[in-house]
C-alpha positions in Angstrom: 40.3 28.7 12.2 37.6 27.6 9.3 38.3 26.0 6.7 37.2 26.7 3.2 37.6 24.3 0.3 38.3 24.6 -3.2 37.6 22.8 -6.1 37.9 23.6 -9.9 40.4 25.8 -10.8 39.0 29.1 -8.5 42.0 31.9 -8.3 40.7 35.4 -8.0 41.4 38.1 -6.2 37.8 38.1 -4.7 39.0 35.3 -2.0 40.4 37.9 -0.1 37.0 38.3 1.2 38.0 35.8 3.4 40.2 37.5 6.7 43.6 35.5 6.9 43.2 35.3 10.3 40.2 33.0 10.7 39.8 31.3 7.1 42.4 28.7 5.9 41.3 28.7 1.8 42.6 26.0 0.1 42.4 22.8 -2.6 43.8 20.6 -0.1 41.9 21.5 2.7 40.3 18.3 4.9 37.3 18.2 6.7 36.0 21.7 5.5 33.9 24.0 7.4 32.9 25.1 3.6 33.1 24.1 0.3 33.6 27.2 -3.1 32.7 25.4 -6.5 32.3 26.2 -10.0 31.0 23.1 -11.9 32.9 19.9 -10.4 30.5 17.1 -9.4 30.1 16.1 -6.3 27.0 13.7 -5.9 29.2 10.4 -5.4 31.7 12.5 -2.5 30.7 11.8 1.4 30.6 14.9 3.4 32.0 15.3 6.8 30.3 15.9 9.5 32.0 19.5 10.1 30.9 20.6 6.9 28.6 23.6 7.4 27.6 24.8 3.4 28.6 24.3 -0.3 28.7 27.7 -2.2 28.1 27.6 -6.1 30.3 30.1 -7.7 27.7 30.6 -10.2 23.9 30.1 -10.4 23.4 26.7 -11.4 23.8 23.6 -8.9 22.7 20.4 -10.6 26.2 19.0 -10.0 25.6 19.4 -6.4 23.5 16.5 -4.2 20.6 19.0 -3.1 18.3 16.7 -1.1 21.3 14.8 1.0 22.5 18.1 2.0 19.3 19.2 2.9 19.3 16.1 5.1 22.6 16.5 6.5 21.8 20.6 7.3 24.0 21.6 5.1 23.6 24.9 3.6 23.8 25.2 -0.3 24.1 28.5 -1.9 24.2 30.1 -5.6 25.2 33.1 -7.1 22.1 34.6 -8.7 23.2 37.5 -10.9 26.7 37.7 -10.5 27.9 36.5 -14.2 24.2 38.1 -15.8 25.6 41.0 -17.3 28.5 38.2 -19.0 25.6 36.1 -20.2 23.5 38.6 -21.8 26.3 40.0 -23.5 26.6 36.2 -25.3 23.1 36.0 -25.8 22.9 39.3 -27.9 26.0 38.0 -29.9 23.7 35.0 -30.4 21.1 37.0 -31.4 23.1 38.4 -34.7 24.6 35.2 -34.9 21.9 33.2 -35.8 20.6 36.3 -37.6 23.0 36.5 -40.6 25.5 33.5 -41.0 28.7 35.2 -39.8 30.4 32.5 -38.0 29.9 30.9 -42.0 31.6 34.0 -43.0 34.2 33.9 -41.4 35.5 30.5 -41.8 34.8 31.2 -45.8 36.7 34.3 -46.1 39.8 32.5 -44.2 39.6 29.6 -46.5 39.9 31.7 -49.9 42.8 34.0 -48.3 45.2 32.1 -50.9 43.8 33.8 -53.5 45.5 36.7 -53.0 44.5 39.5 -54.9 41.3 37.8 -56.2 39.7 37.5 -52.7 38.1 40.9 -52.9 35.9 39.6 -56.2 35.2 36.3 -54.3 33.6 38.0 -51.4 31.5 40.0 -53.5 30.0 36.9 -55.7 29.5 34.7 -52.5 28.5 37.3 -49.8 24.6 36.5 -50.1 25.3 33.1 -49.2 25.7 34.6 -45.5 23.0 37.2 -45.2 20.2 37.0 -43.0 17.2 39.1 -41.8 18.0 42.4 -39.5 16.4 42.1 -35.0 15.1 45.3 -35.3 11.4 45.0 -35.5 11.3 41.1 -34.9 10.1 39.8 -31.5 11.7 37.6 -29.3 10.5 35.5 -26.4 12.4 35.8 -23.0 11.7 32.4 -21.0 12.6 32.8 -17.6 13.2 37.0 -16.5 15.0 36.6 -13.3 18.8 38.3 -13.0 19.9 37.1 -16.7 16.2 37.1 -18.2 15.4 40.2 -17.5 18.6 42.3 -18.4 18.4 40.1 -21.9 14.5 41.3 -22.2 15.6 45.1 -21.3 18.3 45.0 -23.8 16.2 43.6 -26.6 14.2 46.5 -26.3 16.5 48.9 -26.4 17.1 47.5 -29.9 14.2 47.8 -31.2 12.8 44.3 -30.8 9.4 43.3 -29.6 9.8 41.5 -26.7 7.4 38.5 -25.3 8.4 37.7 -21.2 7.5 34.1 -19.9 7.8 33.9 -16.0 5.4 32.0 -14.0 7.5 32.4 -10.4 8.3 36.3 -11.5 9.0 38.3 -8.7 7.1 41.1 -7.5 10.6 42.8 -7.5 12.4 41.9 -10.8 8.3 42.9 -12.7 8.8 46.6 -11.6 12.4 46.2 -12.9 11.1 45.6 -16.2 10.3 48.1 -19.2 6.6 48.5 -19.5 7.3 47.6 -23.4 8.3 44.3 -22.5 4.9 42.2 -22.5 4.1 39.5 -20.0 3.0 36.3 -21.9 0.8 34.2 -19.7 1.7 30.5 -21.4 4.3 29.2 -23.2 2.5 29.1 -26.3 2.2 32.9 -27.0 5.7 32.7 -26.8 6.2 29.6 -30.0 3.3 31.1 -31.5 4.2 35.1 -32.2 8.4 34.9 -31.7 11.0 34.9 -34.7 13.9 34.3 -31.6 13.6 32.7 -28.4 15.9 32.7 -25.2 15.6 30.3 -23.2 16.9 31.4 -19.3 15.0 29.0 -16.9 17.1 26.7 -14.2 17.3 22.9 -15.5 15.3 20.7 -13.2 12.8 17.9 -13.9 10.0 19.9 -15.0 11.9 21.7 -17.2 13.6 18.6 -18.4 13.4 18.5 -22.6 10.5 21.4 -22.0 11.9 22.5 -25.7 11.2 19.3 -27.9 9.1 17.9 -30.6 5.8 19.1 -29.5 7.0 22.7 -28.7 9.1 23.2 -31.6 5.6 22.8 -33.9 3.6 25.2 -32.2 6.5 27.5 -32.6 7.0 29.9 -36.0 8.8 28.4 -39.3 12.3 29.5 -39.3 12.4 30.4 -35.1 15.6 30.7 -33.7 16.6 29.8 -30.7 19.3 30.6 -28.1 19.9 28.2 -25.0 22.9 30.2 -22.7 20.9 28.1 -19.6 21.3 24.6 -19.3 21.9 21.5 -22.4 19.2 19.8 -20.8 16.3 22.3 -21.5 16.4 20.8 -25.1 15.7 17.3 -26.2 19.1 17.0 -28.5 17.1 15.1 -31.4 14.0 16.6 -31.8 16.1 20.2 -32.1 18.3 18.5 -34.8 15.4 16.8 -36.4 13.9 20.7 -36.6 17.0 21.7 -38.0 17.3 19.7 -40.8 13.4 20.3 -41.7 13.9 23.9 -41.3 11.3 24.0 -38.4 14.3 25.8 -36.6 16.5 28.4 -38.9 19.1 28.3 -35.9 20.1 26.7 -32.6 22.6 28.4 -30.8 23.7 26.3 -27.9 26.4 27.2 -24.7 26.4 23.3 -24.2 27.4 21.7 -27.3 27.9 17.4 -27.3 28.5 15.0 -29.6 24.9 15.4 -31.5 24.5 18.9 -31.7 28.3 20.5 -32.6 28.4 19.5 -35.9 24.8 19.6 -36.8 23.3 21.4 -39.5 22.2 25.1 -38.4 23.6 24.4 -35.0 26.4 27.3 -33.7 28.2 25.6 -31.1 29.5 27.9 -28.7 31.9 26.1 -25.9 30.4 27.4 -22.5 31.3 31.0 -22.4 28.2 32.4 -20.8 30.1 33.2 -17.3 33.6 33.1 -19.0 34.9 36.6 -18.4 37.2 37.6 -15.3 34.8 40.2 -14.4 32.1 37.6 -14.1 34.6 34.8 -12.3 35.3 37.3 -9.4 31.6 38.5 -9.0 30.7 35.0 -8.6 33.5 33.8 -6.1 33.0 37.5 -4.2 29.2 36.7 -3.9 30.0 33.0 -2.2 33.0 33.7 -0.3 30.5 36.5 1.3 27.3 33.9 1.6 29.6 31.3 3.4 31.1 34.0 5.5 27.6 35.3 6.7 26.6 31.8 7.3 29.7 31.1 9.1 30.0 33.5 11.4 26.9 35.0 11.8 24.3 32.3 10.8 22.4 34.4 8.1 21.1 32.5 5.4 21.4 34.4 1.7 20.4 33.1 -1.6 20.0 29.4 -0.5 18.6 27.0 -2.7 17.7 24.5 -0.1 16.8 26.8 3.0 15.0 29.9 3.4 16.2 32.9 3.5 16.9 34.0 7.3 18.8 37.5 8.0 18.9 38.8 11.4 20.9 41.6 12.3 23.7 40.3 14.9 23.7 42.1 18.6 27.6 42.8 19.4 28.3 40.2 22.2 25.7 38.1 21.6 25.4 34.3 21.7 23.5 32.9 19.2 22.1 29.4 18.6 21.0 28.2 14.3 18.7 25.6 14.1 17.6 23.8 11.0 14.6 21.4 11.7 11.7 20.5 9.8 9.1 22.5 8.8 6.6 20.9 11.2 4.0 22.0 14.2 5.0 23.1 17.5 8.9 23.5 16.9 9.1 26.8 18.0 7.4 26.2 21.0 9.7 22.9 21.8 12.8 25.0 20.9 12.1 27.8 22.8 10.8 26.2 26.2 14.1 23.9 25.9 15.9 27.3 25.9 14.0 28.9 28.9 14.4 25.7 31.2 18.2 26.4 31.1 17.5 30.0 32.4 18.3 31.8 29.2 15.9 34.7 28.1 15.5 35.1 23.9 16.1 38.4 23.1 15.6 38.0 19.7 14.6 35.3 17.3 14.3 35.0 13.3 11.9 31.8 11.9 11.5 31.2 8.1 10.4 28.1 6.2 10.8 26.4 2.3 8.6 24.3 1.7 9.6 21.0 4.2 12.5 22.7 6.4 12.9 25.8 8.5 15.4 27.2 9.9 15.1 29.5 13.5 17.8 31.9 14.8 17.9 33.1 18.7 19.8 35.2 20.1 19.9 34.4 23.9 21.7 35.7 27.1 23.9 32.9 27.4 24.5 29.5 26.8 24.6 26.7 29.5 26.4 23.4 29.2 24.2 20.9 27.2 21.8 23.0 25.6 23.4 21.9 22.0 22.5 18.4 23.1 19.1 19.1 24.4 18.1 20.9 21.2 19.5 18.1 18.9 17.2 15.8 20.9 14.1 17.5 19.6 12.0 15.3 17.2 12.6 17.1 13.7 16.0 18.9 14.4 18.6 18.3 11.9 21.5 20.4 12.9 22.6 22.8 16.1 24.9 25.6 16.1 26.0 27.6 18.5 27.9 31.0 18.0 29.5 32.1 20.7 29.6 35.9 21.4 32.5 37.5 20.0 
């Protein structure tokens, strides 16, 4: 029986993925073969030694210790794509949010409802204090076209926007997904220079720490608006506010509000909703539970963001052995003539690498006593598995 553990508050109907029989999925699981996350933080929690992988209900994993479990062999997967079509949605309600100044609106038309009959007279004296220009015909800068990017960029178009893609690591895949109208930018700064609305979709890590800031913001067009649905950190919180107040920047529209930019002027404060639908929340939990349940019982590595990618079809009653070991000369050669001195022939075998570690599937004949131990041995090995055949 493996065990799966939960944290956050994960109930969806997706977790039947997992077959009764062999998966015990709970909160109070101990000493889990797996662990299914949204956003709790787990950098300070020590893993034991059973554990296998952590899956990320969602794409995002900064609130997971990525170079310790890389260390340890542990797996740790995302969701790419599962909530995108929940995330665009907000961004294009950002997009006519920041346009005309209806969340403004709204809260002024409540506040006058007292006056009764004389609220229709009211709306039409103070109306143009909540206008704002029409998207169609304005161009708007996609940062980052992967699953959410791109959809955002295709969508854009479709209403009549120009529409500026940034990219550097764009796939050969998602470019032929996109519409030929959607032109590729080659730096950043064709991007600030020509776009009235920018959306920023990148992952937060250190070189896109505060990327958006004080220098950025004045290469970019008077009046810009900007849309963050990513990650807080993409934006340096003063410089954005400083903008705001000089009217640099018509509009922030942030999914990650804090104390400096909720109440700040020109700042629409929207409280994490990106992924918040239940059609998102299941695609995100169906996506993992099938990652760890690949991983688990078959070895096959999908959308990893610490190991490479490693799919190899499983032969019905065949052992197979997982290794993940540095990405270093001669492994393969060490592995595989410590498998043929126990007698066992390879009758298929899967190697991939990212960047310092690699990870090697074989399936053999059969296993002998001690081979496990033998492998782990090998300079540069970081975890053995052996499946057994079923």
């Amino acid at each position: 029986m493996y065990k799966v553990q939960l944290m956050n508050n994960i109930k969806s109907k997706k977790l039947e993925a997992f077959d009764k029989a062999k998966y015990d999925v709970s909160v109070e699981t101990e000493k889990p073969d797996a662990i299914m996350l949204r956003s709790a933080k787990i950098h300070d929690i020590q893993f034991n030694p059973e554990l296998l992988c952590i899956a990320r209900a969602g794409a995002g994993v900064n609130n997971i210790p990525i170079d310790r479990c890389t260390d340890e062999g542990i797996v740790v997967f995302n969701t790419p794509g599962a909530n995108a079509e929940a995330v665009k949605e907000l961004v294009l309600c950002s997009l006519f949010m920041s346009s005309r100044d209806i969340v403004g609106g709204v809260e002024w038309a409540k506040s006058v409802a007292s006056q009764g009959n004389e609220v229709p007279a009211l709306v039409e004296k103070e109306k143009a204090r909540f206008g704002g220009p029409e998207i169609f015909g304005k161009s708007i800068g996609v940062i980052g076209l992967g699953a959410i990017g791109a959809k955002i960029a295709e969508a854009a178009v479709a209403l009549g926007m120009k529409v500026y893609g940034y990219d550097p690591y764009l796939s050969v895949e998602a470019a032929w997904s996109l519409s030929a109208k959607v032109e590729k930018a080659d730096d950043l700064d064709i991007i600030y220079k020509e776009c009235d609305y920018i959306s920023l979709n990148v992952p937060y890590m250190e070189a896109t720490k505060h990327f958006i800031n004080k220098d950025s913001i004045k290469k970019m067009k008077p009046g810009v608006r900007i849309i963050n649905a990513a990650r807080a950190e993409l934006v340096k919180d003063d410089d954005i506010v400083e903008a705001l107040e000089s009217g640099q920047v018509s509009r922030y529209v942030t999914d990650f509000p804090n104390g400096k930019t909720a109440g700040a002027k020109g700042v629409i404060p929207i409280p994490h909703l990106g992924a918040s639908t239940p059609e998102s929340e299941d695609n995100c939990v169906q996506m993992a539970a099938l990652e760890i349940i690949e991983y688990i019982e078959n070895g096959n590595i999908i959308n990893s963001v610490n190991m490479p990618a490693a799919v190899m079809q499983r032969k019905p009653k065949s052992p197979r052995i997982c290794i993940i070991h540095d990405n270093i000369p001669d492994m393969i050669a060490k592995i595989s003539s410590a498998v043929s001195a126990t007698g066992a022939n390879i009758e298929n075998m899967i190697n991939a690498s990212a960047k310092a570690v690699a990870y090697t599937m074989l399936d053999i004949d059969q296993i002998s006593d001690g081979l496990k131990d033998v492998l782990n041995k090998i300079d540069g090995v970081a975890r053995v598995r052996v499946l057994n055949k079923e």
